[in-house]
N, C-alpha and C positions, 0 to 999 in steps of 0.2 A: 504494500500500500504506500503511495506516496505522501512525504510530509510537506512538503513546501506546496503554497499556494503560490500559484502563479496568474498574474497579473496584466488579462490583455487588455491594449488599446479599445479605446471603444467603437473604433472599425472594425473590428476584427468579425470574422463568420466563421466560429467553430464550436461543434457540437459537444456534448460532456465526452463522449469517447475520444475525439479529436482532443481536448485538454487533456484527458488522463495522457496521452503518445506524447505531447509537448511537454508534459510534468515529466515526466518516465526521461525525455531526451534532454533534458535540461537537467533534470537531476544527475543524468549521468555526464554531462559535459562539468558539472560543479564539479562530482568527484574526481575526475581524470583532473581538474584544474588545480585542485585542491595536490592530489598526489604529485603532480608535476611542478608545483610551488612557484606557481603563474604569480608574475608582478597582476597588483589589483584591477587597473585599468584592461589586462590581455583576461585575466577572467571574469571579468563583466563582459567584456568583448562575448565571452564563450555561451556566457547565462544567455547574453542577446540574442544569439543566435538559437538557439534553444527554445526561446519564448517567442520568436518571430518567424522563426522559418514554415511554419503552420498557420502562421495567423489568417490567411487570409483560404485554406484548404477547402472551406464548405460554403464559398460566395458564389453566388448565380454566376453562370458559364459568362454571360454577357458584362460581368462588372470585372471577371478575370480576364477577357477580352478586352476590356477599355484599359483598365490599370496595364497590362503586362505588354501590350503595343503589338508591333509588328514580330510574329512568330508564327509561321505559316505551318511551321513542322511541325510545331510542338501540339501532343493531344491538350483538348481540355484538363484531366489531371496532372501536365506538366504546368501548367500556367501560374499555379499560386504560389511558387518561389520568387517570377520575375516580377508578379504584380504584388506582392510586399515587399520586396527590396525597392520596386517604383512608389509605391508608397510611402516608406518609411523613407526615403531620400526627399518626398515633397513634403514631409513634414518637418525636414528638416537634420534629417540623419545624414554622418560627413563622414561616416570610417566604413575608406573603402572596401578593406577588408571584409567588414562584417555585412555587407551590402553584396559582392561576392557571392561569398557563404550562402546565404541567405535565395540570389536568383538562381546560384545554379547547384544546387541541393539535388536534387533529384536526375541529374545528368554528369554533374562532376567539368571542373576546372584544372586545367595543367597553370593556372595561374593562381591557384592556392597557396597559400603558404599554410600553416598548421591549423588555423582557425578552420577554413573551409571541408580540409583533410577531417578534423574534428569530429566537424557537424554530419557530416555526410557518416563519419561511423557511426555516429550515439543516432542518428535517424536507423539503422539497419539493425543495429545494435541493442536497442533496449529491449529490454526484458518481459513488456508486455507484448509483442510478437510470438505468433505459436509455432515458428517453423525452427528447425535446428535448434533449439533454446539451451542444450547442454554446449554445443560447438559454439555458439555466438557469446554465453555467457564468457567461456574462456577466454575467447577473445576481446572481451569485454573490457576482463582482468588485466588482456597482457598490454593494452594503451600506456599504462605509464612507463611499464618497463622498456618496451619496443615498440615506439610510435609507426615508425616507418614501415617495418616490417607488419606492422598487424594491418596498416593502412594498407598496403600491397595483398594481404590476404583478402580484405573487405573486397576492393576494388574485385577483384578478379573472382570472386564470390558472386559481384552482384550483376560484370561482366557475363558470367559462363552461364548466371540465372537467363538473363538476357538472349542468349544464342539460343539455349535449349526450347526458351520458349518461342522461339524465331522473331522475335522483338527487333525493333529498328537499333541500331547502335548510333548515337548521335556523332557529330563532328567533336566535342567536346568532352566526349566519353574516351573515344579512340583516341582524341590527343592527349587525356588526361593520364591513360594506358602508357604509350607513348613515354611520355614523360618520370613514369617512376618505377619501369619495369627493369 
């Protein structure tokens, strides 16, 4: 059961189940942040990502369509990363990083630095998903000790989900591959 309440904007469109997977990814970005002995500013960074990368998951197809702009590929469930990171930039949010993080969540960045790498775990990673749950947990565990390497497991985890299921591989998937294989 999760302890922290978490605290969305009052744009936000998501259901109590959609908070519980933001509470669950957020809590586990706190502890990696915590065990990795993040300066305060880079673990808020983490929390943010955490608590926004969903915010906007359950808004009408047509308001993810306005916020998230021109994305001709991306299905309707890819759209709610770019249209909160569009959002939260008009409201006034300036780190890049976490804006990143944030639109391309669900596709992956070779222009990530750790924050993005992060998010994209504790989103596959938390513990209220029912698939793999003994193999995910472990790799849950081994983020603070071997970021890179567990990032490299995730990745090619969520890759090979992808093929099997003949799913499209994005330009930004393969570059992210690319990039840290």
């Amino acid at each position: 059961m999760s302890t922290q309440v978490i605290r969305m904007p009052s744009w936000a469109a998501v259901t109590e189940r959609r908070l519980a997977h933001i509470t669950r990814v957020t809590e586990l970005l706190d502890q990696w942040a915590d065990a990795l002995r993040l300066p305060g500013d880079d673990a808020q960074a983490w929390h943010d990502a955490g608590r926004f990368h969903d915010a906007l998951r359950d808004a009408p197809e047509s308001e993810l369509r306005r916020l998230a702009g021109e994305l001709p590929d991306y299905t309707v469930d890819m759209l709610h990363g770019p249209a909160a990171a569009n959002r939260l930039l008009a409201e006034g949010e300036s780190r890049p990083e976490l804006l990143d993080a944030i639109r391309y969540h669900t596709v992956g960045s070779a222009r990530w630095g750790r924050l993005g790498r992060a998010l994209y775990m504790a989103d596959y990673l938390e513990p209220g998903r029912k698939f793999s749950r003994a193999d995910r947990a472990y790799l849950a565990e081994q983020v603070p000790h071997d970021f890179d390497g567990t990032f490299r497991q995730v990745l090619r985890a969520r890759l090979e989900w992808s093929l099997r299921e003949s799913m499209k591989l994005f330009p930004e998937a393969v570059a992210l591959w690319n990039a840290v294989r």
